[in-house]
C-alpha positions, -999 to 999 in steps of 0.1 A, spaced: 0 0 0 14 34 -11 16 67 6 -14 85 -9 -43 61 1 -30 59 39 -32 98 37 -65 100 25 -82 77 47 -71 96 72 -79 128 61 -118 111 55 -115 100 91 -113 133 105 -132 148 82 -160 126 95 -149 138 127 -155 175 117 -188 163 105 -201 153 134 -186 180 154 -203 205 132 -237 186 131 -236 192 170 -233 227 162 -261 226 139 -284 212 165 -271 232 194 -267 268 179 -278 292 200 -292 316 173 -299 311 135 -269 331 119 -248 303 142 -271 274 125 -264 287 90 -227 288 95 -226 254 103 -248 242 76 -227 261 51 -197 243 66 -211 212 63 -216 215 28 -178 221 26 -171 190 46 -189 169 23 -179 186 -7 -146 179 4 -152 143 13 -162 139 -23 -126 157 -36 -110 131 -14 -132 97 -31 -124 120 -63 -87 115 -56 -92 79 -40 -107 62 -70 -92 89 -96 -124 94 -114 -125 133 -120 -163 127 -134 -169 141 -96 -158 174 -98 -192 185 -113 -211 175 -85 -186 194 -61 -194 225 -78 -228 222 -77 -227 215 -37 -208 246 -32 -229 266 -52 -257 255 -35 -245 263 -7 -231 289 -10 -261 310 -27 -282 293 0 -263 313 29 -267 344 6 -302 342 9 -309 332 41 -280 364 49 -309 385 31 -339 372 47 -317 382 82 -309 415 72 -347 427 59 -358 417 91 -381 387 92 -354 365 110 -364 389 144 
């Protein structure tokens, strides 16, 4: 077994971790502007757990669906950032 699998493995393994950290966060947030944060993160996560099965099985057909994930998310936290900021979130 090479170098580059090990690595990746365990960079999925603590990704997971982060995951599940951030999910807590999600639940627990003691206001909405902390919930979004952590939903936008997770959407990183995972978009970065797909780069890493990208890399792990060296099919670059992925890359698509990471760029729709973080353009999902990240117009998602640009609406909900508007929908704060006119006042309805109160």
């Amino acid at each position: 077994m090479t170098f580059l699998p090990v690595l990746l493995e365990i960079m999925l393994g603590l990704l997971s971790l982060s995951l599940v950290i951030t999910f807590v966060r999600l639940v627990k947030g003691p206001s909405i502007p902390d919930r979004v944060v952590a939903l936008d993160l997770i959407t990183m996560i995972v978009a970065a757990m797909i780069a890493l099965y990208m890399m792990y099985s060296n099919q670059p057909v992925f890359l698509d669906a990471i760029i729709i994930l973080a353009l999902i998310g990240f117009f998602g936290t640009v609406a909900f950032s508007l929908y704060l900021k006119k006042g309805a979130g109160k």
